[in-house]
Backbone bond lengths (Angstrom), bond angles and torsions (degrees), N, CA, C in turn:
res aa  C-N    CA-C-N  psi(-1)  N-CA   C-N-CA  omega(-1)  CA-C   N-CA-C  phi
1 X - - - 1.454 - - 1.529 108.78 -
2 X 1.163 132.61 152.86 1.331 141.27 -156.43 1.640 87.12 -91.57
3 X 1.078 97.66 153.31 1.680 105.58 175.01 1.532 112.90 -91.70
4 X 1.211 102.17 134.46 1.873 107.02 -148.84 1.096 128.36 108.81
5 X 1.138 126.54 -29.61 1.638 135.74 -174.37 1.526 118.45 -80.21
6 X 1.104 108.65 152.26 1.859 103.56 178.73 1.986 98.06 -93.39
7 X 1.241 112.88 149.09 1.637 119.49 -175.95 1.247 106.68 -66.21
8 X 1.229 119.65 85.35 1.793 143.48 -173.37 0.948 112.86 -124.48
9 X 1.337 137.86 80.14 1.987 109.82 170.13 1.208 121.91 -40.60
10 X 1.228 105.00 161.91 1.116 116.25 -142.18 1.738 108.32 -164.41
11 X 1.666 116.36 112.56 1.528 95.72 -157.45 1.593 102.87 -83.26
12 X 1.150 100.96 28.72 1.865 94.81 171.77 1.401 117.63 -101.79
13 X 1.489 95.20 -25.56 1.792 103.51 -172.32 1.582 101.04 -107.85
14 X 1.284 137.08 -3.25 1.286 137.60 142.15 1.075 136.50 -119.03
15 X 1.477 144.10 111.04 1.396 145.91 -161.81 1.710 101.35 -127.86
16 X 1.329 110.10 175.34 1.715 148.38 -169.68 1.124 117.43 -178.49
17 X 1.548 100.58 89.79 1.614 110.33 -175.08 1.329 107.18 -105.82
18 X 1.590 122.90 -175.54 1.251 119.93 -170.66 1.338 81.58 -162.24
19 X 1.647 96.96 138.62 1.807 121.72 -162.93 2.007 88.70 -145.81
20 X 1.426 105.94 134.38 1.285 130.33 152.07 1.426 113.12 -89.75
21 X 1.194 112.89 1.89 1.663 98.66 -163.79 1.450 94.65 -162.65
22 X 1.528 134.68 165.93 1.045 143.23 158.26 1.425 120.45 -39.69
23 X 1.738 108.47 123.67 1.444 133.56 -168.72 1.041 124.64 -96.23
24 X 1.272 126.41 94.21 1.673 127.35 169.54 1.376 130.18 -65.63
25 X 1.704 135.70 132.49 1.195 111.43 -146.02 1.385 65.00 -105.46
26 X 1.233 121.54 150.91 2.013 121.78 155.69 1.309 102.77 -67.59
27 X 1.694 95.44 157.69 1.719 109.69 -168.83 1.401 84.51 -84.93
28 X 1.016 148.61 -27.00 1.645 120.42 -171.36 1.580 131.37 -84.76
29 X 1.932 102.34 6.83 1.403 109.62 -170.77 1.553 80.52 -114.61
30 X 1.622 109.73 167.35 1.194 151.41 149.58 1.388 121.62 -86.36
31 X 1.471 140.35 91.11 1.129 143.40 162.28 1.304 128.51 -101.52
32 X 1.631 121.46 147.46 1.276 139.27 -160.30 1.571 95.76 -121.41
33 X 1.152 126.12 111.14 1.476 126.79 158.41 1.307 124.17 -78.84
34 X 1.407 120.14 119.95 0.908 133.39 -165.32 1.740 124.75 -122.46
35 X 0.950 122.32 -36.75 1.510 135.15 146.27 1.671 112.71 -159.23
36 X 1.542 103.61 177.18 1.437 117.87 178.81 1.421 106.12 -147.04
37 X 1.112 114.98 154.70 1.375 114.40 -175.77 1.288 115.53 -146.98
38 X 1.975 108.61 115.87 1.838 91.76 -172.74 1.521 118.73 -96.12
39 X 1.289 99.40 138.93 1.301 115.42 -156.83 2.175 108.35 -53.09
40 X 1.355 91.85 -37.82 1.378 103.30 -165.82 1.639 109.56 -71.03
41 X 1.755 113.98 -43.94 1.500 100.83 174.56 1.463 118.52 -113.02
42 X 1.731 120.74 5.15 1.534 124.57 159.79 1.469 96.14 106.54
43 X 1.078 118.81 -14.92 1.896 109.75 -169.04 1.771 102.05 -81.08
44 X 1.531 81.81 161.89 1.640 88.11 -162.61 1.478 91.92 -130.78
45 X 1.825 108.77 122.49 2.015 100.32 159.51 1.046 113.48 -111.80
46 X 1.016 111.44 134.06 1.637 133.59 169.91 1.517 100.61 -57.64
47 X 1.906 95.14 161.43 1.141 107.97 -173.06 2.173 104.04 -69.89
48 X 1.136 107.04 -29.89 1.442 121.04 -174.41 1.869 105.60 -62.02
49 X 1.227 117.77 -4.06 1.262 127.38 -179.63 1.891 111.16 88.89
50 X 1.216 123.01 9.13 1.088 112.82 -154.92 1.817 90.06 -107.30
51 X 1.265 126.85 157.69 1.591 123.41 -159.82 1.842 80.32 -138.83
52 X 1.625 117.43 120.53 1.187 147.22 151.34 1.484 116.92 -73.06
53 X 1.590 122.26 159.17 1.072 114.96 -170.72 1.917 115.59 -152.19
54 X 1.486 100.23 70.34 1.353 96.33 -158.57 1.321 124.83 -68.98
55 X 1.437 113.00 -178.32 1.933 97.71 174.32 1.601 69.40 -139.54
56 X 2.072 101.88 -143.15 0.939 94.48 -149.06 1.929 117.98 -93.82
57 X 1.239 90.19 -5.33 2.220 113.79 -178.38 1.393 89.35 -125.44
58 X 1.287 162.55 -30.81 1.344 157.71 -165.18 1.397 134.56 -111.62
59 X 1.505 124.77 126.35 1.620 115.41 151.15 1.443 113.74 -64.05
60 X 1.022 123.40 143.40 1.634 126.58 128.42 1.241 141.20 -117.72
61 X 1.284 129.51 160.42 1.500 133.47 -145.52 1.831 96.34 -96.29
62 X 1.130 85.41 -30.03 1.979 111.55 -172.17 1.268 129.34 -110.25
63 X 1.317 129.12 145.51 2.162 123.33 -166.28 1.930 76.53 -81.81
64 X 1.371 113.56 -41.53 1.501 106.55 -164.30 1.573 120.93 -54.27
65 X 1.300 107.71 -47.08 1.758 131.77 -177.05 1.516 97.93 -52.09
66 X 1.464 118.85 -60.10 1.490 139.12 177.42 1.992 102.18 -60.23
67 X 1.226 128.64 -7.41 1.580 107.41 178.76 1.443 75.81 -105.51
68 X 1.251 151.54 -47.54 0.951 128.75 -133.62 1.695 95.49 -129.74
69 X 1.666 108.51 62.74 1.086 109.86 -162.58 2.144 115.17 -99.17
70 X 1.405 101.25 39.81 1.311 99.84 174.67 2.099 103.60 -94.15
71 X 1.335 96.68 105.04 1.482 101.81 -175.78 1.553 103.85 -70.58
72 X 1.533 88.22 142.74 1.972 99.57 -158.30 1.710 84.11 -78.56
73 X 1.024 99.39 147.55 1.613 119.56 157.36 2.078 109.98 -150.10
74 X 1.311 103.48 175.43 1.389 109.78 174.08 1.461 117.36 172.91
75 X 1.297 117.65 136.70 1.330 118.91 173.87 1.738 97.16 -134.79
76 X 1.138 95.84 139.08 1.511 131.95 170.90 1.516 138.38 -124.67
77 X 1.257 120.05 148.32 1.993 107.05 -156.29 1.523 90.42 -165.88
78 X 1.012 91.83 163.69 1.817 107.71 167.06 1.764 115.12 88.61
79 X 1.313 114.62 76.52 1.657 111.27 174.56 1.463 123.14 -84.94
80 X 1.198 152.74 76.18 2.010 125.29 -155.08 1.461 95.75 -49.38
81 X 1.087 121.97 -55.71 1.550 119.28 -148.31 1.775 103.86 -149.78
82 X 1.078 102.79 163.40 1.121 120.99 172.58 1.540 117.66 -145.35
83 X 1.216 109.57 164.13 2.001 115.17 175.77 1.634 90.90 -155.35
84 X 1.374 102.36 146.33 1.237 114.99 163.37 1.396 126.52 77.78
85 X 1.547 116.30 -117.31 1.166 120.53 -140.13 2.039 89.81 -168.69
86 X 1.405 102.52 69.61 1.564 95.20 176.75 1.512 120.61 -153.67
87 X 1.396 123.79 164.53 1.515 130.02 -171.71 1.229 79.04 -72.44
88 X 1.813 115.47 145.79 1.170 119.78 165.00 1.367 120.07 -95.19
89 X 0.986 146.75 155.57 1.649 169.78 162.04 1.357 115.86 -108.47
90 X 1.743 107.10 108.45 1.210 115.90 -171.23 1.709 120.21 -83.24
91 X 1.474 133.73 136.07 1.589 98.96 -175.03 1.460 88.89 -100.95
92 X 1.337 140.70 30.82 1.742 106.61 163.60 1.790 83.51 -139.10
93 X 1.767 92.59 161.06 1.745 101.53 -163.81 1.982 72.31 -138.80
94 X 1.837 96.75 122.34 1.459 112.02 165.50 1.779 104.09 -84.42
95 X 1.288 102.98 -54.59 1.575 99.95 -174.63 1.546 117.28 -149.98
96 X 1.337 116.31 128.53 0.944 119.00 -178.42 2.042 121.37 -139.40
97 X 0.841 84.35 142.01 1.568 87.49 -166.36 1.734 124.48 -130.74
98 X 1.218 124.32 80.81 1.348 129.65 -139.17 1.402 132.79 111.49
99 X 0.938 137.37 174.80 1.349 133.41 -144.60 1.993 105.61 -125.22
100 X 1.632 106.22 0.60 1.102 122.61 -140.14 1.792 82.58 -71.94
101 X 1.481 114.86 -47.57 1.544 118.92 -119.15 1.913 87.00 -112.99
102 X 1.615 109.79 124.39 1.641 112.46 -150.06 1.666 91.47 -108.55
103 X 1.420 87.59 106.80 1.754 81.01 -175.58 1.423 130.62 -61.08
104 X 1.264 109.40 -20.13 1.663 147.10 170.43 1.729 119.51 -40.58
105 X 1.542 99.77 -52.54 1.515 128.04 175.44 1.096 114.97 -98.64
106 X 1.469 127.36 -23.23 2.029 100.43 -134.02 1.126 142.35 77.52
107 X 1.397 133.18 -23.01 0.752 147.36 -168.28 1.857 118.69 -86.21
108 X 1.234 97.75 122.82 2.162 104.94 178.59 1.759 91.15 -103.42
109 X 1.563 101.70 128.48 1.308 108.23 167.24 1.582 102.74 -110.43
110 X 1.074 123.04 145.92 1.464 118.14 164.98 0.954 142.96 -106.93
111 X 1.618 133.18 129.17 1.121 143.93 -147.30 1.455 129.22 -73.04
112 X 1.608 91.05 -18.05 1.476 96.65 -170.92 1.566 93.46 -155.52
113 X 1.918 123.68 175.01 1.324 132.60 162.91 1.550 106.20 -84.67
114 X 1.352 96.35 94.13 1.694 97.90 166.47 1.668 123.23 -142.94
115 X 1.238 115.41 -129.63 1.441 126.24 -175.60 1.418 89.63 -118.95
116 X 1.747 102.82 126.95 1.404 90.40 151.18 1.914 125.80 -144.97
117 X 1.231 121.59 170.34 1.402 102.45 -169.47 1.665 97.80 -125.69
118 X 1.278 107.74 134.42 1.454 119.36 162.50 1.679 119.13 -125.67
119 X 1.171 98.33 150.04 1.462 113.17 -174.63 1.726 106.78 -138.62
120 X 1.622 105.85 126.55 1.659 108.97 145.94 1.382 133.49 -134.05
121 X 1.313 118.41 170.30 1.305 102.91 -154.81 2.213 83.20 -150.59
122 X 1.805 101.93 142.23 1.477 104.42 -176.17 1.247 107.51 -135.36
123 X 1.457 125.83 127.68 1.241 110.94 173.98 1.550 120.72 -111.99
124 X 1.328 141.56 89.74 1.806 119.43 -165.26 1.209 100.07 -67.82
125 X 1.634 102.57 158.26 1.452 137.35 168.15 1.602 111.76 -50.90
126 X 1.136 151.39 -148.77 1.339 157.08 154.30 1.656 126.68 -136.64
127 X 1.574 90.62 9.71 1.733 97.11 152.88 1.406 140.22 -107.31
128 X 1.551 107.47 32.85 1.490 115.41 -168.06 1.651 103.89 -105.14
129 X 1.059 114.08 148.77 1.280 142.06 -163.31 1.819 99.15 -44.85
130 X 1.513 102.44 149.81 1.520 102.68 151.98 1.342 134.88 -64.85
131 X 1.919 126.36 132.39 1.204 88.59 -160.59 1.212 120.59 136.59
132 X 1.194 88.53 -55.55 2.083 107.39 -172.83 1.257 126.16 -67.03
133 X 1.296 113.57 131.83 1.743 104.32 -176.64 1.423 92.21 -132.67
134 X 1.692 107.92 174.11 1.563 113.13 178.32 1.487 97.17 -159.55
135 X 1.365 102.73 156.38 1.728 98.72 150.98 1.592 115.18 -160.29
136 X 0.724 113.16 117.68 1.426 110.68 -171.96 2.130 114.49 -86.99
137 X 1.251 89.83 157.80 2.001 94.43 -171.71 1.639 100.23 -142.82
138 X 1.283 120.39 -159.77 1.732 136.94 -169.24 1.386 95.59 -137.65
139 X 1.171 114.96 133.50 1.916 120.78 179.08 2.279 81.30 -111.38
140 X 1.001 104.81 126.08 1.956 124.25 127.83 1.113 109.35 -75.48
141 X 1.279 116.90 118.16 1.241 113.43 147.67 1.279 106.37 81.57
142 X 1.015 126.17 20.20 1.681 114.55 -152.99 1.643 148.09 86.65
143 X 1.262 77.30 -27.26 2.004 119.12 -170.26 1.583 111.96 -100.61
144 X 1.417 111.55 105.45 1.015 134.92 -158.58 2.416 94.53 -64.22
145 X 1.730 101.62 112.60 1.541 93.91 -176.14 1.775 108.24 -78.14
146 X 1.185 110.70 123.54 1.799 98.48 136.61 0.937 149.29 14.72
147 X 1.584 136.66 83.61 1.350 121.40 165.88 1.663 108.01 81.08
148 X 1.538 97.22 18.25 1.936 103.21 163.91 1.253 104.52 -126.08
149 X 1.426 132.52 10.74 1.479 123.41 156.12 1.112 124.42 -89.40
150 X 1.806 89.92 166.39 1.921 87.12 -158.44 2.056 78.95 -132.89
151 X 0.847 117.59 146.89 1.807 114.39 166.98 1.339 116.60 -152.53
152 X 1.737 116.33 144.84 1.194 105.83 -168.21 1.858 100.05 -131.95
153 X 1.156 113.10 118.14 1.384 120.26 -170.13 2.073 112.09 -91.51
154 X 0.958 116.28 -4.06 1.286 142.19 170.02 1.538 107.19 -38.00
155 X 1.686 126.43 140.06 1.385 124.32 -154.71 1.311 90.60 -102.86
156 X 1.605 136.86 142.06 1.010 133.94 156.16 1.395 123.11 -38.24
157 X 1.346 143.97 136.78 1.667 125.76 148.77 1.400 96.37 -136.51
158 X 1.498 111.13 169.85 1.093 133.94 -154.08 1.591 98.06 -57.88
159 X 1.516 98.77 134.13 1.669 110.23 160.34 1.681 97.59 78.87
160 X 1.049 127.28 -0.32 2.238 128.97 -164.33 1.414 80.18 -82.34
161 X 1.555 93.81 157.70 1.298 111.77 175.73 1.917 101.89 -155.71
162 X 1.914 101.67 128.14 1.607 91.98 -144.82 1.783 76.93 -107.34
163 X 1.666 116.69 142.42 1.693 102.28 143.42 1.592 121.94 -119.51
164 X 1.183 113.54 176.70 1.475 120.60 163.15 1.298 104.91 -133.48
165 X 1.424 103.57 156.12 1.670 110.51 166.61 1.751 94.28 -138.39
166 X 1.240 112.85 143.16 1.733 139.29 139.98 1.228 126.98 -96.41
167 X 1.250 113.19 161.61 1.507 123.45 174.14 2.088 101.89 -161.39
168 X 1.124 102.63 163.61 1.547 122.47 -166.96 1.307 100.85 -163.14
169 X 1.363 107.06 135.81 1.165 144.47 -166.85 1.361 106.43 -115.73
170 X 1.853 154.91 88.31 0.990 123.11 -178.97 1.274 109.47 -150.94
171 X 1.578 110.33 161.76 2.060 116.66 179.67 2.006 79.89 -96.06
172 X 1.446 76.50 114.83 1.474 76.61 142.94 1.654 140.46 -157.02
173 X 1.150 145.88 -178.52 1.465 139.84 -133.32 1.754 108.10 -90.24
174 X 1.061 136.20 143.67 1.521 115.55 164.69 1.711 103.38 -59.49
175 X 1.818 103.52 144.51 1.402 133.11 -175.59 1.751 120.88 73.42
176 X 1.935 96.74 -9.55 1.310 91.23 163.22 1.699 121.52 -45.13
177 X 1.641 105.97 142.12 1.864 114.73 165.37 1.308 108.47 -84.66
178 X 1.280 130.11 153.42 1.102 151.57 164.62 1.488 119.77 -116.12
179 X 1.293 149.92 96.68 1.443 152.25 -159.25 1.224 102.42 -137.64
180 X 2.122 114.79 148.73 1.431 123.03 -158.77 1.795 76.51 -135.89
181 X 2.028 110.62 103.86 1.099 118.89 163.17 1.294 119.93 -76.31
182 X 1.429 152.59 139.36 1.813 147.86 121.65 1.195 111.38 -54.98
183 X 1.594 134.30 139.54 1.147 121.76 170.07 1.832 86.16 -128.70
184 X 1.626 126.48 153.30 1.078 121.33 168.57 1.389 106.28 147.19
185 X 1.228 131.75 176.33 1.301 146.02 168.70 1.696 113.74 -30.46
186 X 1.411 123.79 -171.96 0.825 134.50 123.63 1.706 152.01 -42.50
187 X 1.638 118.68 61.90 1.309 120.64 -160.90 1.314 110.70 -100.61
188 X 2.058 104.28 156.25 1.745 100.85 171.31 2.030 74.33 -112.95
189 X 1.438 80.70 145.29 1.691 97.51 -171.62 1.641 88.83 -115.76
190 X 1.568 109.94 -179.67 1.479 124.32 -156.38 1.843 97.93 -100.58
191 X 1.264 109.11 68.76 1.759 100.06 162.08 1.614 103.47 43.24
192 X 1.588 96.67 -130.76 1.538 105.23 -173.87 1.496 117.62 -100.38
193 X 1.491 122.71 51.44 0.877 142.55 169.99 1.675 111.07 -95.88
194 X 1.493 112.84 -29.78 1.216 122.17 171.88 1.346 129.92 -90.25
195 X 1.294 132.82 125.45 1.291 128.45 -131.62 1.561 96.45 -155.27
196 X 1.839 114.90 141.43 1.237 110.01 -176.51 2.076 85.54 -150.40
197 X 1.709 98.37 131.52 1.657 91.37 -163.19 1.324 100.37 -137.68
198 X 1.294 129.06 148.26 1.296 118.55 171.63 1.544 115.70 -137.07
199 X 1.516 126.73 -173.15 1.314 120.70 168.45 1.274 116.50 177.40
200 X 1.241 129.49 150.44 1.456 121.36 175.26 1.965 103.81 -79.90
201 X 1.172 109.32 152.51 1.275 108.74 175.71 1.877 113.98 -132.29
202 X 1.173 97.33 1.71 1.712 98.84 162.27 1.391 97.41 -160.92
203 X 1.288 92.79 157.11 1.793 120.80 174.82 1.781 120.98 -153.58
């Protein structure tokens, strides 16, 4: 805004023009570049040099992110049983969106370097032994992360029924794994009470 003026727009001190051809700024104005946008393939660069790439609900940082713009998500539920000490494999899939999440394994690969959020959630049955403990965590890579386990050392008694939930917050690499371990006894867990979810949360 010009110094002097009351905070009014004003179509002199803000414009949105549209050029087919090379733009001359006149020597007697002051201009601030702020973006451009080409008409023919939709991408937009900022005045900061950096070129965005929208579709029709999304930015992207990338032309690649934008062709292949179905953002991975997935939720998964339903364990009968478990033993031991293993990545779980869910048999029912509520929603899934992308190609990321391998119903086969367990396993979320990721599609891209971004933000992403996972959540699980366990409920046992109330006929498992006295005794029983569990705790479940998130493997990268294989590699059990930090500060995403949850464990519950608590004695069975008749008719109890124990849960945990996790969640992770993380940047992580294209082709990084994402895996939802149980570690613990022998448990009958709660059907579809148990839940393993993921999602990208920026792009």
């Amino acid at each position: 805004m010009p110094i002097g003026e009351l905070a009014t727009s004003k179509p002199k001190n803000f414009r949105r023009v549209r050029h087919t051809s090379n733009f001359l700024i006149p020597n007697d104005e002051v201009w601030v570049f702020l973006a451009i946008r080409n008409g023919d393939t939709n991408e937009i660069r900022l005045g900061t040099g950096e070129t965005i790439y929208p579709d029709s609900k999304f930015l992207f940082r990338d032309e690649a992110q934008r062709a292949n713009a179905t953002l991975p998500a997935f939720h998964a539920y339903n364990i009968n049983r478990f033993n031991g000490n293993e990545r779980l494999v869910f048999t029912n899939i509520l929603t899934v969106h992308g190609s990321n999440f391998n119903t086969a394994t367990g396993h979320f690969t990721t599609p891209h370097e971004e933000g992403y959020q996972f959540n699980c959630a366990f409920f046992t049955d109330d006929n498992n032994p006295v005794g029983t403990s569990f705790d479940i965590h998130f493997r990268k890579n294989g590699i059990i992360l930090p500060s995403t386990r949850a464990t519950t050392d608590s004695v069975f008694s008749s008719n109890q029924n124990l849960n945990l939930k996790g969640s992770a917050l993380l940047e992580l690499e294209q082709g990084d794994t994402m895996e939802c371990f149980l570690k613990g006894g022998s448990l009958s867990l709660g059907d579809d009470l148990n839940q393993f979810s993921g999602h990208l949360i920026s792009s």
